[in-house]
TORGUDO-844527 format. One record per residue: z, x, y of N, C-alpha, C in turn; residue in three letters. Coordinates in pm, whole numbers, plus 32768, in hexadecimal, padded with zeros to 4 digits. Each point is the difference from the previous one (the first is absolute). Layout:
TORGUDO-844527
ZXYZXYZXYALA/...
***
This chain:
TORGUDO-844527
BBA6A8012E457FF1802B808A804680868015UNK/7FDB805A8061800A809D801D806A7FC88055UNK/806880417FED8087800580737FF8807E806AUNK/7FFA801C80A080038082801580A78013801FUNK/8022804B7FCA808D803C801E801B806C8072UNK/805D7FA280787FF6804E805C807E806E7FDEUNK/800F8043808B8076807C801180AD7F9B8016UNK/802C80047FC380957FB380218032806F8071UNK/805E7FC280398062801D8085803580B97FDFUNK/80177FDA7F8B807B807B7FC67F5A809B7FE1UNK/7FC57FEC7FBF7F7F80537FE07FD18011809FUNK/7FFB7FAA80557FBE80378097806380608038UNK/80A27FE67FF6805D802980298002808B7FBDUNK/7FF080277F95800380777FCF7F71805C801BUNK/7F967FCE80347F7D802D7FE5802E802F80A8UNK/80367FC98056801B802F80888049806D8013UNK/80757FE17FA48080807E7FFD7FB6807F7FC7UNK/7F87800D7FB37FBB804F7FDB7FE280438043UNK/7FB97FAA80587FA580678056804A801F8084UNK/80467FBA800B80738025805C803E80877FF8UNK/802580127F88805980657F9C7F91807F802EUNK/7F537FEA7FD27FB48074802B7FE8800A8074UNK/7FEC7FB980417FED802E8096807D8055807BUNK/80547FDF7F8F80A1802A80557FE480B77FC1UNK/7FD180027F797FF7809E7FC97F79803A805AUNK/7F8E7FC67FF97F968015804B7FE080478095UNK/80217F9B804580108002808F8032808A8020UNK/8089800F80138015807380057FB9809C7FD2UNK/7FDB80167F527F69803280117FB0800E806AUNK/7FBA7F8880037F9D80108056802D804B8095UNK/80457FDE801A804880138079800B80C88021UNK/803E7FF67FA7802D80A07FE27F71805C7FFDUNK/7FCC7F9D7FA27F54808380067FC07FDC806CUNK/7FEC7FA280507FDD7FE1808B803080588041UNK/8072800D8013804D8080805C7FEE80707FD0UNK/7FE4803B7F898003806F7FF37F3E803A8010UNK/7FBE7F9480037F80800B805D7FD880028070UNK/80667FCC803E8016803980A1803680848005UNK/808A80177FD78010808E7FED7F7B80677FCEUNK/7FB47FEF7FB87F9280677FCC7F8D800E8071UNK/7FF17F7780357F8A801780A38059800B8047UNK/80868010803D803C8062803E801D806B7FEDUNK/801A80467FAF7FEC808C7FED7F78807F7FFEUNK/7F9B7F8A7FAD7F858041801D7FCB7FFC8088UNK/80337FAA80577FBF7FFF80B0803A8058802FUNK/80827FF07FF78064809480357FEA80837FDCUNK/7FCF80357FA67FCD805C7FCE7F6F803C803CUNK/7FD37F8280237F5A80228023801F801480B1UNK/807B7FD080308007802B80B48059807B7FC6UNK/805580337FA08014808580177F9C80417FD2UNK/7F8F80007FA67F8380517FE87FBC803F808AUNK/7FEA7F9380717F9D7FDD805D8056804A806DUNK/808D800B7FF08064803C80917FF480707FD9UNK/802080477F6C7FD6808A7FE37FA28057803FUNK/7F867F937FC97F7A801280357FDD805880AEUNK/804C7F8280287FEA800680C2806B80907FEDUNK/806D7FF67FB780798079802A7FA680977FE8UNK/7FAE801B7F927F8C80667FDB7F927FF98083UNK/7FC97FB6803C7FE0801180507FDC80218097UNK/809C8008802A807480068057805D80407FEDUNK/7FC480587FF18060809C7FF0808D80247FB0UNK/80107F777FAB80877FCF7FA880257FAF8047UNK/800C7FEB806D80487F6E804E7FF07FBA7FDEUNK/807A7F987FCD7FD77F587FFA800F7FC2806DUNK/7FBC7F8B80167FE77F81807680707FE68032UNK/7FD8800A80A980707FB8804580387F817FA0UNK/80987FE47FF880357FA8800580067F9D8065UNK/803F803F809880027FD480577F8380328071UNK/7FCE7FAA80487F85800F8061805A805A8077UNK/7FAA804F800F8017804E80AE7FE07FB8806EUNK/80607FF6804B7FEC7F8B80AA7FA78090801AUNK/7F707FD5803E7FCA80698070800C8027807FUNK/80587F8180077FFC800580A5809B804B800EUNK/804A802D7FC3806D802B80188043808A7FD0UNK/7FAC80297F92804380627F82805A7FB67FBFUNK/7FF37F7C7FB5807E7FF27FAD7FC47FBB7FB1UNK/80337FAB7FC47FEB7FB27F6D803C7F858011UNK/7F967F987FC780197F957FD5806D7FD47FB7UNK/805F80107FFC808B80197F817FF87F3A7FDDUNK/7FE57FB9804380137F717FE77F807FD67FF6UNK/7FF47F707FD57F647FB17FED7FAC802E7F9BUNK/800380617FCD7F8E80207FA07FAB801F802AUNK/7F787FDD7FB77F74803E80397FA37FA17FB0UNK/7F947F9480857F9B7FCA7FCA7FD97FF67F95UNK/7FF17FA67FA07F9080247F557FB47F728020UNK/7F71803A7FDC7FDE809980517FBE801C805BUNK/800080758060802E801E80887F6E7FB28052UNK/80297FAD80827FA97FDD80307FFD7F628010UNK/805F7FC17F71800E7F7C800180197FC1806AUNK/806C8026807080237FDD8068803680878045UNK/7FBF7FD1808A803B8060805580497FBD8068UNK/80868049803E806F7FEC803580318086805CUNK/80607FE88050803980768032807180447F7BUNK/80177FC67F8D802A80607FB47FB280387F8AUNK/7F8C7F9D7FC67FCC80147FB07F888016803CUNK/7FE4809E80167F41804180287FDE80327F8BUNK/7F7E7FC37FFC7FCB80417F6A7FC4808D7FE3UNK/80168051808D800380707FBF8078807E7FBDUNK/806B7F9A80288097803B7FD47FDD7FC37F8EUNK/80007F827FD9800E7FCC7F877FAA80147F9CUNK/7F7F807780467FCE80177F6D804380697FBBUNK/80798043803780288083801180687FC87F9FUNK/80187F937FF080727FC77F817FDA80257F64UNK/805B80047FB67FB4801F7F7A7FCD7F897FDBUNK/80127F977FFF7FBD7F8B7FC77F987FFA8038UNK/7FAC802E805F7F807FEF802E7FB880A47FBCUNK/80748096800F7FA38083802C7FD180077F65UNK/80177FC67FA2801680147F5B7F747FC77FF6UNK/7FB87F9C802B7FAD7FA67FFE7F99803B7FC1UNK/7F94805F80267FC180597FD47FF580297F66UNK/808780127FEF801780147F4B80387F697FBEUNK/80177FCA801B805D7F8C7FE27F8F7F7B7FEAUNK/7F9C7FFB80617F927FB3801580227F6D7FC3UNK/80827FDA802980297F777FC280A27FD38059UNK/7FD97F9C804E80827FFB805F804B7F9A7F7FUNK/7FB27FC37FC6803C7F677FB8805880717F95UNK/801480747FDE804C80387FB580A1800D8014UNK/80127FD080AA807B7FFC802C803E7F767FFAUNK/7FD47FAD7FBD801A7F8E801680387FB97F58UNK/805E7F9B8015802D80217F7A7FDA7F128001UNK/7FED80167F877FC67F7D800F808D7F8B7FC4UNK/7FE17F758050805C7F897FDE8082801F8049UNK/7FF38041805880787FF7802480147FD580CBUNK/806A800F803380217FAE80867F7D80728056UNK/7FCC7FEA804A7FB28045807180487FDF8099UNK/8061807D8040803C7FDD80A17FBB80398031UNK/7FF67FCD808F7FDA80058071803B804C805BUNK/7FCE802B8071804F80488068800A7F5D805BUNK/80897FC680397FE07F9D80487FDF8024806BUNK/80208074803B7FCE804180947F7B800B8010UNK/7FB17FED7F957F6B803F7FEB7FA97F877FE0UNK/80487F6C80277FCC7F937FB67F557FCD807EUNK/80028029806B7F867FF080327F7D80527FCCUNK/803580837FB87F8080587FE080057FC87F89UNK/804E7FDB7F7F7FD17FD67F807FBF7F6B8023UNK/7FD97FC0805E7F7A7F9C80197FA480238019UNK/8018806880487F7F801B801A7FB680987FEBUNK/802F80277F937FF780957FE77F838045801AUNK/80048097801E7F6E8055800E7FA8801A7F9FUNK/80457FDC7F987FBD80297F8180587FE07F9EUNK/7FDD7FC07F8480697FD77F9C809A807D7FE8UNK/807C7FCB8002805380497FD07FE680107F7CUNK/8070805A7FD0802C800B7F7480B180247FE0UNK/7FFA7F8C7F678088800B7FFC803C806C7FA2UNK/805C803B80438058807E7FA4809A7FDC7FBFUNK/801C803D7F8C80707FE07FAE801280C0802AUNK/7FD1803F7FEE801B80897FFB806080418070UNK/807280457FD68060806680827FEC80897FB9UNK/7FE78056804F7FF2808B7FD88085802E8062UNK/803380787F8C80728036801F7FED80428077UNK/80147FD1806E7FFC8045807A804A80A0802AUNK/805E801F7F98800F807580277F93804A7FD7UNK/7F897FF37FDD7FAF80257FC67F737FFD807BUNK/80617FE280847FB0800680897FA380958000UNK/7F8E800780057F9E80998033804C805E7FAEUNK/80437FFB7F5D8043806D7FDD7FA980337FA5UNK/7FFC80A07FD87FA980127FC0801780037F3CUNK/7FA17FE97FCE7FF87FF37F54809780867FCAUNK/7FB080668035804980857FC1808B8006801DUNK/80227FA7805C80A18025803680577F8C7FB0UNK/7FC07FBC7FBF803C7FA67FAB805480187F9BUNK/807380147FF0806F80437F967FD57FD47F7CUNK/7FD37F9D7FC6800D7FBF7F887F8D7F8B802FUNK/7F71801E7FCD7F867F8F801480277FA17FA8UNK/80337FFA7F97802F7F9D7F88804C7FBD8021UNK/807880088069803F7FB97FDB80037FBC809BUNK/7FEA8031808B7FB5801180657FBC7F6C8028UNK/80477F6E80007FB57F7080407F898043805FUNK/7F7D7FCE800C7FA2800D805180067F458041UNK/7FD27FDD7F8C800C7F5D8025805C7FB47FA8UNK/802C7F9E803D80467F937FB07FF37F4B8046UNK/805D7FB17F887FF67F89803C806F7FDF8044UNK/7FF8802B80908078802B805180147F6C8042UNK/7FAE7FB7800B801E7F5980557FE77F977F98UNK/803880107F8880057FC57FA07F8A7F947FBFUNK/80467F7A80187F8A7F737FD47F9E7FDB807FUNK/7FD1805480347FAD7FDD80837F8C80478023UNK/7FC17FC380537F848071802E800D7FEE80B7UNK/7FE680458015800A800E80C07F3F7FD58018UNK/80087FBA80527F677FBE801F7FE08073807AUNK/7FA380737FC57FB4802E806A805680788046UNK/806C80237FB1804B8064802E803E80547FB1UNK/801E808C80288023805E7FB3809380277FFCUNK/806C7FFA7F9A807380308040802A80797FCBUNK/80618039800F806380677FD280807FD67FB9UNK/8013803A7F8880A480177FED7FEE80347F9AUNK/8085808E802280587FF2803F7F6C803F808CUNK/803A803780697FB6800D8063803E8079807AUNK/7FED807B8019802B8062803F80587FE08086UNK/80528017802480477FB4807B7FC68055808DUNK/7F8D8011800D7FD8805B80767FE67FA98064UNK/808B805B80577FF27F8980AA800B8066804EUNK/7FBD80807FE07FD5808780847F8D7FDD8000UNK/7FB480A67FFA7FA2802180327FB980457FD5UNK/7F6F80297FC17FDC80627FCA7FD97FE77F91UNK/7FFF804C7F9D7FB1801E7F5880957FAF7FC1UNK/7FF77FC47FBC804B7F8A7F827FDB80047F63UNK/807A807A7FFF801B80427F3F806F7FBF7FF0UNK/803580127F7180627FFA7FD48031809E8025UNK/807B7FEF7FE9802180828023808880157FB3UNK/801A80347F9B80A480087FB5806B8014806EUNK/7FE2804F80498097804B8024800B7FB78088UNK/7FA17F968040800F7FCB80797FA97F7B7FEDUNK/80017FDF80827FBB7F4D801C7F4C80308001UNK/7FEA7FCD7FF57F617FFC7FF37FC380218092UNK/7FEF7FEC805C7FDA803E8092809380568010UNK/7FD7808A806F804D806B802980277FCC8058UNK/7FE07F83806180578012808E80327F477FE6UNK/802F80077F6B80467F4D7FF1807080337FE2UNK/80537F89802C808D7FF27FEB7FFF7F807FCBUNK/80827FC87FDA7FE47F6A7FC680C1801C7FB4UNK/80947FC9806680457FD27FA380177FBF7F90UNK/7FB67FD07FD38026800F7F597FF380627FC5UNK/7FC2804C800D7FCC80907FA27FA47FBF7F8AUNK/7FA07FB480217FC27FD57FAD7F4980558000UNK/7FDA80207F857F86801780317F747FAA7FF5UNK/80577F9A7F927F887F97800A80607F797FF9UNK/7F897F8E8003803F7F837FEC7F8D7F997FA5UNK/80437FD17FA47FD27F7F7FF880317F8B800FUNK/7FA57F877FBA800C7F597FDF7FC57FE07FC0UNK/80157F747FAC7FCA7FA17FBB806E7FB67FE7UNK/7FAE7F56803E80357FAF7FE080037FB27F95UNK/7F98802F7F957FE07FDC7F79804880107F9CUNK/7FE67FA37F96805680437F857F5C80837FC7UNK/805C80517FC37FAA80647FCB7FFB7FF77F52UNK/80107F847FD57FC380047FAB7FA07FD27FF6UNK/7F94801B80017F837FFD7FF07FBE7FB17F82UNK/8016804F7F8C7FB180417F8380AB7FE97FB3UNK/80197F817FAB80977FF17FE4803C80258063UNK/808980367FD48069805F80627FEC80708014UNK/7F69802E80497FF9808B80147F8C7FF48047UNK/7FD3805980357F5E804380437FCB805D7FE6UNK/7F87802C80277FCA805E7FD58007807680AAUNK/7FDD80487F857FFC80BB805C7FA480657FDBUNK/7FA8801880597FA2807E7FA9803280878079UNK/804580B07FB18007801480227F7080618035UNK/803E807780537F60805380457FCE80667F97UNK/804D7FD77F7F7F7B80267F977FA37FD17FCCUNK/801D7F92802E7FAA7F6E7FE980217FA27F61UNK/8079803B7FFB80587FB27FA580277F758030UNK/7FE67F977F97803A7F93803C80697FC37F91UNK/80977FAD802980447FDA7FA3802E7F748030UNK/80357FB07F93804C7F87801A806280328042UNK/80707FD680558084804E7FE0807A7F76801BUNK/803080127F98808D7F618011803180178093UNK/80407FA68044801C801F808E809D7F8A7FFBUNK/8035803E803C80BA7F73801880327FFF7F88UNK/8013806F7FA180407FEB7F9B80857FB08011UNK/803C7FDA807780D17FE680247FD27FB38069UNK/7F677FCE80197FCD7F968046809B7F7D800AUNK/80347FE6806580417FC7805D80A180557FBBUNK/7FFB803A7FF580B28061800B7FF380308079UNK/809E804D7FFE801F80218079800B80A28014UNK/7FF980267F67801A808E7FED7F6180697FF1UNK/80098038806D7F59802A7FEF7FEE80677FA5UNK/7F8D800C7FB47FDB803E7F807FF7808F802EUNK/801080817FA3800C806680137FB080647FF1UNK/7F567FF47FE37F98801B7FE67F887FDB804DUNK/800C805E80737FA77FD180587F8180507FD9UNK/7FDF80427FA87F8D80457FC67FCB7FA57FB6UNK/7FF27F8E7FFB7FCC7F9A7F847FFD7F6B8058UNK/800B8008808380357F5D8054801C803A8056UNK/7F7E7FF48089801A7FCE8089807C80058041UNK/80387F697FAE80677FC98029809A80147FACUNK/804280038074809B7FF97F86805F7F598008UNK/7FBD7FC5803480207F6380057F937FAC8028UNK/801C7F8F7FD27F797F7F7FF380747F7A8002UNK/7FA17FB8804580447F3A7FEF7FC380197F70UNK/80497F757FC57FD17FC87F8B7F777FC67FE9UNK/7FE2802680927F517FB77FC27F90807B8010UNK/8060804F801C7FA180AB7FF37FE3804C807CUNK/80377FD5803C7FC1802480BA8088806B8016UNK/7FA0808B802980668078804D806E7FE1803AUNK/8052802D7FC0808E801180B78006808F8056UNK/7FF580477F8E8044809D7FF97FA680417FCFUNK/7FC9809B80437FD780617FFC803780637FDCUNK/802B805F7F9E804B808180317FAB8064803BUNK/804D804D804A7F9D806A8054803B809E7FDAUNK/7F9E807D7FDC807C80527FF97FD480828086UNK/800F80727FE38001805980788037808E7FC1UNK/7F8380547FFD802D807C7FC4806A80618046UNK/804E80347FC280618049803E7FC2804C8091UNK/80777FE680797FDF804980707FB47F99803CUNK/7FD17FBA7FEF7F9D7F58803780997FA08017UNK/7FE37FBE807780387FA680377F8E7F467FEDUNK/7F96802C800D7FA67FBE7FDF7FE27F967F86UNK/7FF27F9A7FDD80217FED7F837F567F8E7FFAUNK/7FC280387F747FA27F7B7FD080337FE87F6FUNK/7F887F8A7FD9801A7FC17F9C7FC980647F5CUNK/807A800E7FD6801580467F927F8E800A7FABUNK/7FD47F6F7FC77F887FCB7F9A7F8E803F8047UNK/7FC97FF9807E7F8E7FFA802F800180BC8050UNK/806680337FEE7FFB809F80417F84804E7FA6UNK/7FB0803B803A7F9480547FD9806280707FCEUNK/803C80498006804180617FE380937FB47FB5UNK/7FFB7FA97FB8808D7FAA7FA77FE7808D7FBDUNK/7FDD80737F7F804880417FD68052805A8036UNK/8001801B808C801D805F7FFA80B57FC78059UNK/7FF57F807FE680917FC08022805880177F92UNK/7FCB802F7F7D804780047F4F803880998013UNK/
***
């Protein structure tokens, strides 16, 4: 008679620890080239909205796209809320869709011919809760954006750009998230006058603002910014795009000393901004953010 010989206790026990043993080396693999395939369709999307902003900037006399929307009814600017994506979804007394086509996330459209390019996939999608009656019943489908364009980069033109290479156009400025149907800024020009809204080195961005802090812009994010590992991506207005590590001293107390390479000079331990440095060329009382200054060489 044929005996079948099964697996004893000790042979199952080792045939487990086996694969145990590979899946512990494995996993991680997989993991890592997963992410670094998100990183590669993030960089190539980012690249293709600085191709498409170029584009509109050549066609528009070198100007790039409002950052911030112009109030019509007043001479001033939208400095808060963002701007519709895209424009028309809902209308409101702050959001009219003809300011909001005037946003870059809508005026780019033309060259860009892809809103889903702002949108970064698997990750949290927020809401405006103030805005929770129009996302039921919207005018027309929203769209969701991961994208912040360097707002000092408000109506400024290509040629006045100190350094296009090195020069953020866009980045992943609100980290693991997408905003449902809305456009934001950061960092973002602090204009609370009146009138035309530049950056301006030697002063605040509008001629008839004041503002005790001496600040000329501001941002936020409540996100961690690592994105893509411990870092995000950045394409600058040469249409360069890079990884770049971000919180190297992520939860210390001592802020890092290289603000040409990092936003930020402090982070919590889970990657989220504290600290900005800002600088201010000699004879300026005024101060913006160092990383994101259109004119950073000429602070060296």
């Amino acid at each position: 008679m044929n005996k079948r010989r099964a697996f004893t206790l000790i042979e199952l026990l080792v045939v487990i620890a086996i694969i145990s043993i590979l899946a512990a080396i494995l996993f991680p693999v997989f993991a890592q080239a997963k992410e670094a395939a998100k990183k590669t369709v993030s960089i190539s999307n980012f690249k293709q909205l600085a191709f498409a902003t170029i584009m509109y900037a050549t066609d528009s006399d070198d100007y790039l796209p409002f950052a911030l929307t112009p109030n019509t009814s007043n001479n001033t600017y939208r400095r808060t809320g963002g701007h519709a994506f895209p424009d028309g979804w809902l209308s409101t007394a702050r959001y009219i869709p003809n300011e909001d086509a005037m946003g870059w996330g809508n005026s780019i459209e033309p060259y860009r011919k892809n809103y889903d390019l702002q949108e970064l996939k698997g990750v949290k999608v927020v809401t405006v809760s103030s805005l929770a009656a129009n996302y039921a019943a919207p005018l027309r489908p929203w769209k969701n954006n991961h994208v912040a364009m360097n707002g000092l980069l408000q109506h400024y033109t290509l040629t006045a750009v100190a350094s296009p290479s090195k020069t953020t156009l866009f980045w992943q400025g609100w980290g693991k998230t997408n905003d449902a149907g809305i456009v934001f800024v950061n960092p973002r020009l602090n204009c609370r006058g009146t009138g035309p809204c530049s950056f301006n080195p030697l002063g605040y961005p509008q001629s008839d603002m004041t503002d005790p802090s001496s600040r000329g812009d501001e941002w936020n994010s409540d996100s961690t910014l690592w994105v893509h590992a411990k870092g995000a991506i950045f394409v600058a207005t040469d249409t360069s795009a890079r990884w770049r590590p971000l919180g190297g001293n992520a939860g210390g107390t001592v802020p890092s000393g290289d603000g040409t390479r990092d936003p930020f000079s402090l982070y919590t331990i889970d990657g989220i901004p504290v600290t900005m440095p800002r600088c201010a060329l000699v004879g300026s009382t005024v101060f913006y953010s160092c990383f994101f200054r259109p004119d950073a060489d000429n602070l060296q």
